[in-house]
C-alpha positions in Angstrom: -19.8 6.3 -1.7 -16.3 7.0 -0.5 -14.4 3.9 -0.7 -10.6 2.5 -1.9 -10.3 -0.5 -4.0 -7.2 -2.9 -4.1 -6.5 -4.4 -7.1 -3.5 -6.3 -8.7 -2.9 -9.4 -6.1 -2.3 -12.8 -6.9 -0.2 -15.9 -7.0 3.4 -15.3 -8.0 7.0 -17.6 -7.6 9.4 -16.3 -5.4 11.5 -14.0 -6.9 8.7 -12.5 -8.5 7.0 -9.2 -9.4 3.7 -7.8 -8.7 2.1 -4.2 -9.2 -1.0 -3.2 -6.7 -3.3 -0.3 -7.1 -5.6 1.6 -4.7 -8.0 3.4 -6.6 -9.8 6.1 -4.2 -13.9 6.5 -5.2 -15.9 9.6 -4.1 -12.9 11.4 -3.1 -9.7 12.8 -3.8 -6.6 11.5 -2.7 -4.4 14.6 -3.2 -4.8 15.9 0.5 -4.2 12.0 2.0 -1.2 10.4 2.9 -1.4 6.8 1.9 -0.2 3.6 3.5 -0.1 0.0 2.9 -0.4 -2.4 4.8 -0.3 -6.5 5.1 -1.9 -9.1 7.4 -0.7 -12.7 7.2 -2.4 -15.8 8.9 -2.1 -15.5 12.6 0.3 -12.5 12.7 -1.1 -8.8 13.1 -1.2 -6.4 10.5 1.9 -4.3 9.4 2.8 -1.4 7.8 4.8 -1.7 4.4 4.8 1.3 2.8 3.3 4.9 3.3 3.6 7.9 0.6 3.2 11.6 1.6 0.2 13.6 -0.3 2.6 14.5 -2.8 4.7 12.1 -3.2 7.9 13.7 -1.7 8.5 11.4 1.2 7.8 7.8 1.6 8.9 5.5 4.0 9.4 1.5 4.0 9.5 -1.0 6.3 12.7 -2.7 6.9 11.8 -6.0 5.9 10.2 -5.0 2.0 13.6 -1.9 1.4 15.0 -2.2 -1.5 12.1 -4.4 -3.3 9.6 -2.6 -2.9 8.3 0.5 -4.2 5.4 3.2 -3.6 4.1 5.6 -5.9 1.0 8.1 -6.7 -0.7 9.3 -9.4 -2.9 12.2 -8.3 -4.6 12.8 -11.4 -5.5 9.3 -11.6 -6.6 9.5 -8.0 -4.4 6.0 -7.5 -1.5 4.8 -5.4 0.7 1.7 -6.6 3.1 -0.8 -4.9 5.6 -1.8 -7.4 6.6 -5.3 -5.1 10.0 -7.4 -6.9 12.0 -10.0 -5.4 8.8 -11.2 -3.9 9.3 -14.2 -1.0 7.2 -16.3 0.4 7.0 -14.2 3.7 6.1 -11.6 1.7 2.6 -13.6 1.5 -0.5 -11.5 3.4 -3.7 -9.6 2.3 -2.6 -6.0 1.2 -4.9 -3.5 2.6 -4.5 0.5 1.4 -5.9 3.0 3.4 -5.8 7.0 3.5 -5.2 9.3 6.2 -5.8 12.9 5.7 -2.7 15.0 6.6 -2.1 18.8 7.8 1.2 18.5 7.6 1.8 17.8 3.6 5.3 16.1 3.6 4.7 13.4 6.4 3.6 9.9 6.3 3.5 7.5 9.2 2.6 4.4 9.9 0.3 4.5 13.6 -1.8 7.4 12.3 -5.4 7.1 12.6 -6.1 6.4 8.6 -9.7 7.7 7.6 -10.6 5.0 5.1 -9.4 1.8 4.0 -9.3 -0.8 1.6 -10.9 -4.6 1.2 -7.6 -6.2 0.8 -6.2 -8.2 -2.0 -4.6 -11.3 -1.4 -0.8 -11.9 -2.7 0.4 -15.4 -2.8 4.1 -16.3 -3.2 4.6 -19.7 -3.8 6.8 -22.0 -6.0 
């Protein structure tokens, strides 16, 4: 069964860190591009962060630069989101998903991503 899995959410104070994985299953992740993105209550679901297949480009949305921080681990067949500085807007269900790539050193946001994720749900709160 090809799936991802989100792990690593939770309820944190502003200011705060939290690390989320996406573990790939019955695939390898070496020939996707990765994203992440977030929904929040009522708004429509963004992209945060996206990672090339190996790892050379990344790109961030405005809003997380800076605190934020993507990362793979191809022999582990697992991305991570390295989030600091956490706010309460930051709040959402975190979804990864893969899209598989010809072109090697690209990542984009509004690609048409093969497989995604369940979510995890990140809370910041005081």
């Amino acid at each position: 069964q090809l799936q991802l899995v989100e792990s690593g959410g939770g309820l944190v104070q502003p200011g705060g860190s939290l690390r989320l994985s996406c573990a790939a299953s019955g695939f390898t992740l070496d020939y996707y591009a990765i994203g992440w993105f977030r929904q929040a209550p009522g708004k429509e679901r963004e992209g945060v962060s996206c990672i090339s297949t190996s790892g050379g480009r990344t790109n961030y949305a405005d809003s997380v630069k800076g605190r934020f921080t993507i990362s793979r681990d191809n022999a582990k067949n697992t991305v991570y989101l390295q989030m600091n500085s956490l706010k309460p807007e930051d709040t959402a269900v975190y979804y990864c998903a893969a899209d598989w790539v010809i072109v090697k050193s690209m990542c984009a946001f509004n690609r048409p991503y093969d497989y995604w994720g369940q979510g995890t749900q990140v809370t910041v709160s005081a």
